[in-house]
N, C-alpha and C positions, 0 to 999 in steps of 0.2 A: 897321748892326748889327755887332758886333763877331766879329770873325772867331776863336774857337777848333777849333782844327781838329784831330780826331784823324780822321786822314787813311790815306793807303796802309795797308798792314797789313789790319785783318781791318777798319777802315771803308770800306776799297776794296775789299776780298773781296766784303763782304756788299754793298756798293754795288753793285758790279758786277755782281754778279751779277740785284742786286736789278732795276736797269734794266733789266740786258742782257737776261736772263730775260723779259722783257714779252712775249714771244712764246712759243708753244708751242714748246719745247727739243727737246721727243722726239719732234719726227715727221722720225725721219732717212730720208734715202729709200734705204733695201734694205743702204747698206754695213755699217753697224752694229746693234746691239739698241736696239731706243727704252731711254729712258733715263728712270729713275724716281725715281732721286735722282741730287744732285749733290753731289759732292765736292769740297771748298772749302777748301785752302793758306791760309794766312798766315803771313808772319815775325814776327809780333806780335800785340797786344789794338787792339779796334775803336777804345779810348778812351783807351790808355795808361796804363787802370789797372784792370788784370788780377784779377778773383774781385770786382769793387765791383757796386754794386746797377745802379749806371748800368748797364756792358759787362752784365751778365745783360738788361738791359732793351732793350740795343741790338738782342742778336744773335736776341732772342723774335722784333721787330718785325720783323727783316730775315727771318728763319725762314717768319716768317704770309706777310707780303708776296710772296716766290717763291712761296709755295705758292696764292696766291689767285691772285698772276699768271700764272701757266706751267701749275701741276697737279702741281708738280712739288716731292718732297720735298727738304729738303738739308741737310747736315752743313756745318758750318764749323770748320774744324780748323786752330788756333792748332798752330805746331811751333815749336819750344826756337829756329831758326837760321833765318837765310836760309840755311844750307848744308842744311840736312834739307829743306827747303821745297823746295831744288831739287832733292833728291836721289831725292825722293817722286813728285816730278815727271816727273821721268826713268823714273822705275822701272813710269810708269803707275799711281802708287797715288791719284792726284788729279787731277780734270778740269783745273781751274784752279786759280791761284795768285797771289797780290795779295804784292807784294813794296815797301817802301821803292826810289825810284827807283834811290839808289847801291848797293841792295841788286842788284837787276838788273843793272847795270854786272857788278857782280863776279861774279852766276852764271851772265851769257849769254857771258864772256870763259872760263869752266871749262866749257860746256853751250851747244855751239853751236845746237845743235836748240830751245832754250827760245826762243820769240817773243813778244814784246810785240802784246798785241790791242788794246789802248789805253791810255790818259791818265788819270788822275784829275787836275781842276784844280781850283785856287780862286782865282780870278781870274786870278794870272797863271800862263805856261805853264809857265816852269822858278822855280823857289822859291831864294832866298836867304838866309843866316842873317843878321842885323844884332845888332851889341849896341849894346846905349843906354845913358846914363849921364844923370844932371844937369847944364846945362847951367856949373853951377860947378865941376864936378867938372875937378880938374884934369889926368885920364889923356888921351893925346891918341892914343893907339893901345892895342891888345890887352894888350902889354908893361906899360902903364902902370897895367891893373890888377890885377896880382898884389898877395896881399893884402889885394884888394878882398870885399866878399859878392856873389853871384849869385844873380842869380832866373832857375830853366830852369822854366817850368811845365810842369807836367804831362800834355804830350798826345802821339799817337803819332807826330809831326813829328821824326822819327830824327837829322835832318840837321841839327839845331839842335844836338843833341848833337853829335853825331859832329864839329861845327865847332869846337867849344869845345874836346873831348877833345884833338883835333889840335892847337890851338893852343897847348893847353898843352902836350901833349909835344913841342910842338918848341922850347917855353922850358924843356924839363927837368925838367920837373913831371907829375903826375896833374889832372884833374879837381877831385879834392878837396883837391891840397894846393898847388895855384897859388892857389885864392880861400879867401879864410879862413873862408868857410860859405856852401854852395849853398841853394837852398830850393826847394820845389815845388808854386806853387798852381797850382788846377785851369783858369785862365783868362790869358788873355795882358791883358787889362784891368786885372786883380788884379795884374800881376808890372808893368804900367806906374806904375799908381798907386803902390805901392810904393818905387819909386824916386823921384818926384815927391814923396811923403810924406820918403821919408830914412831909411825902415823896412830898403833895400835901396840899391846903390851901383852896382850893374848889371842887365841884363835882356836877355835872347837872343828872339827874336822873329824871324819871317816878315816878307816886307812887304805883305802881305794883312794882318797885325795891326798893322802902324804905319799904315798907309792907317786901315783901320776905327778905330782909335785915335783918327786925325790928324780925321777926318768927326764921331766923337759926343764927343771933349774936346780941342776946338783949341788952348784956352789952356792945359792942363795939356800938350799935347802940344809946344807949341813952348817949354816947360820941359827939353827932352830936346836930347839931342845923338848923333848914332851917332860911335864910336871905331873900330868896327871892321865887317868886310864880306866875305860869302862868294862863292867866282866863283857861279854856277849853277848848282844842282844839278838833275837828272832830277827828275819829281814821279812819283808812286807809279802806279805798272804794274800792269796785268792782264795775263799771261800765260798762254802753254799751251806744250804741249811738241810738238813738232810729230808730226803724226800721233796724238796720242791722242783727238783729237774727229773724225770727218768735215767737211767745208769747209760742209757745208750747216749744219749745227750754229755751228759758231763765225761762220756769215755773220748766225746771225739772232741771235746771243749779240751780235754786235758792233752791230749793229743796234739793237736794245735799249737798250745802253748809251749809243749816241749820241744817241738820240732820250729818254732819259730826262727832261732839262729840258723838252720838249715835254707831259710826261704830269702832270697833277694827284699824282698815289702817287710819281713819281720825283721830280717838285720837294719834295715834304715828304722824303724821304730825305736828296738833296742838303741842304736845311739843318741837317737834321738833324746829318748828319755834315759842315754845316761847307764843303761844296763847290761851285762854281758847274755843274759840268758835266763829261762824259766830251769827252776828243775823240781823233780819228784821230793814228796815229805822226805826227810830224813828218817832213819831210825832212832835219830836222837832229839828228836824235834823235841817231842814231849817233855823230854827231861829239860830243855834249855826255856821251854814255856815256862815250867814249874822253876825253875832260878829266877826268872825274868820274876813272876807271881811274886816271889820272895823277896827278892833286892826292891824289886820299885812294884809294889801294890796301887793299887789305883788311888787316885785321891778322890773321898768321896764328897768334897765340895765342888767336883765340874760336872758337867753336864752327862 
């Protein structure tokens, strides 16, 4: 099946929480007040496409879902930045917080106290950007498509952008004035065929989506060729800020989330949104935060 993923962001918030949550939330034992709702961060939209009928439909289901599974009510609250998101966080104004992976890089390096409680994966554990072209196409690196059209579709997969914006401004360009016109459908299958048709000259993609690609249209897929290639970035974090949940609290939150592929209600979520499964930090987690810090540093003209 083919993998469209709007991912970390508020489809990891509400994921996350929606797994995690399988447990009774509020029976904290004496440190804290049980807790009757839950207050829910994101640096973005569940689906990457912010006020559309889908995201209103996503965040109902995630909504019902904690509250059939826990007892328990909950806000999900999109912020303008991964800087307010962290900043919210800090201040204690949100239990938790679902940030793009390199989004965390950048606000656990400003906000030592912000911790990773898990992983959102889809298939694999750290995600890569790839672009694809025609196999006639004669660009044989990033360089060689300026000029070219682009297809970025449309989902909450941050780092597909963020790898493209980067490459272009280290050729001296923007975004939109290296490729001579971006476009944005709603599917990674739709932005493959596209270029396989000749509608389109490039395609930014996961390899979760070239995989699924490569599995349901083999002969359309060995039509493609990748030119270009991202190191590995973090996938999309659940965080908390240290001390604003009790240990008892965030052990059965994290509990939850892990055992969600195991439950009937979290496997329909998971595909829902696109994912195979939460998992525990890595041991190597930190070291690929600090490459991510390295290769793409924050830009400090956004928000």
């Amino acid at each position: 099946m083919l993998t469209q993923q709007p991912r970390p962001q508020a489809v990891l918030a509400a994921l996350t929480l929606t797994a995690l949550l399988v447990g009774p939330t509020g029976a904290v034992h004496g440190q804290q007040p049980k807790l009757d709702a839950l207050r829910i961060g994101t640096s973005g939209t569940v689906t990457g496409q912010a006020g559309s009928p889908r995201e209103k439909a996503g965040l109902e289901m995630l909504k019902s879902f904690i509250k059939e599974e826990t007892g328990l009510e909950s806000e999900i609250v999109p912020q303008n930045s991964w800087r307010e998101l962290t900043e919210k966080m800090a201040n204690r104004q949100l239990h938790l917080g679902v940030f793009q992976g390199y989004e965390f890089a950048w606000a656990q390096e400003q906000h030592a106290g912000l911790k990773p409680l898990a992983i959102a994966v889809n298939v694999y554990r750290y995600p890569g950007a790839y672009i694809l072209v025609k196999r006639d196409n004669p660009a044989k690196d990033f360089a060689g498509l300026q000029g070219q059209s682009l297809v970025l579709p449309a989902t909450s997969e941050g780092f597909l952008r963020l790898f493209v914006e980067r490459q272009s401004l280290a050729a001296g360009k923007t975004l939109e004035t290296f490729f001579s016109k971006v476009t944005s459908p709603d599917n990674f299958e739709d932005a493959f065929d596209d270029v396989v048709d000749g509608g389109v000259q490039a395609a930014v993609a996961d390899r979760a989506a070239l995989e699924a690609y490569k599995h349901r249209k083999p002969g359309r897929f060995n039509q493609l060729k990748p030119v270009a290639q991202s190191q590995p970035f973090p996938p999309g974090v659940v965080a908390y800020q240290d001390g604003a949940l009790d240990e008892a609290t965030l052990k059965r939150f994290k509990g939850g989330l892990l055992g969600a592929a195991k439950k009937e209600k979290g496997q329909t979520l998971l595909t829902l949104f696109h994912l195979t499964g939460f998992d525990p930090i890595p041991d190597d987690f930190d070291r690929v935060l600090g490459e991510t810090r390295k290769g793409y540093p924050p830009d400090p003209k956004t928000k």
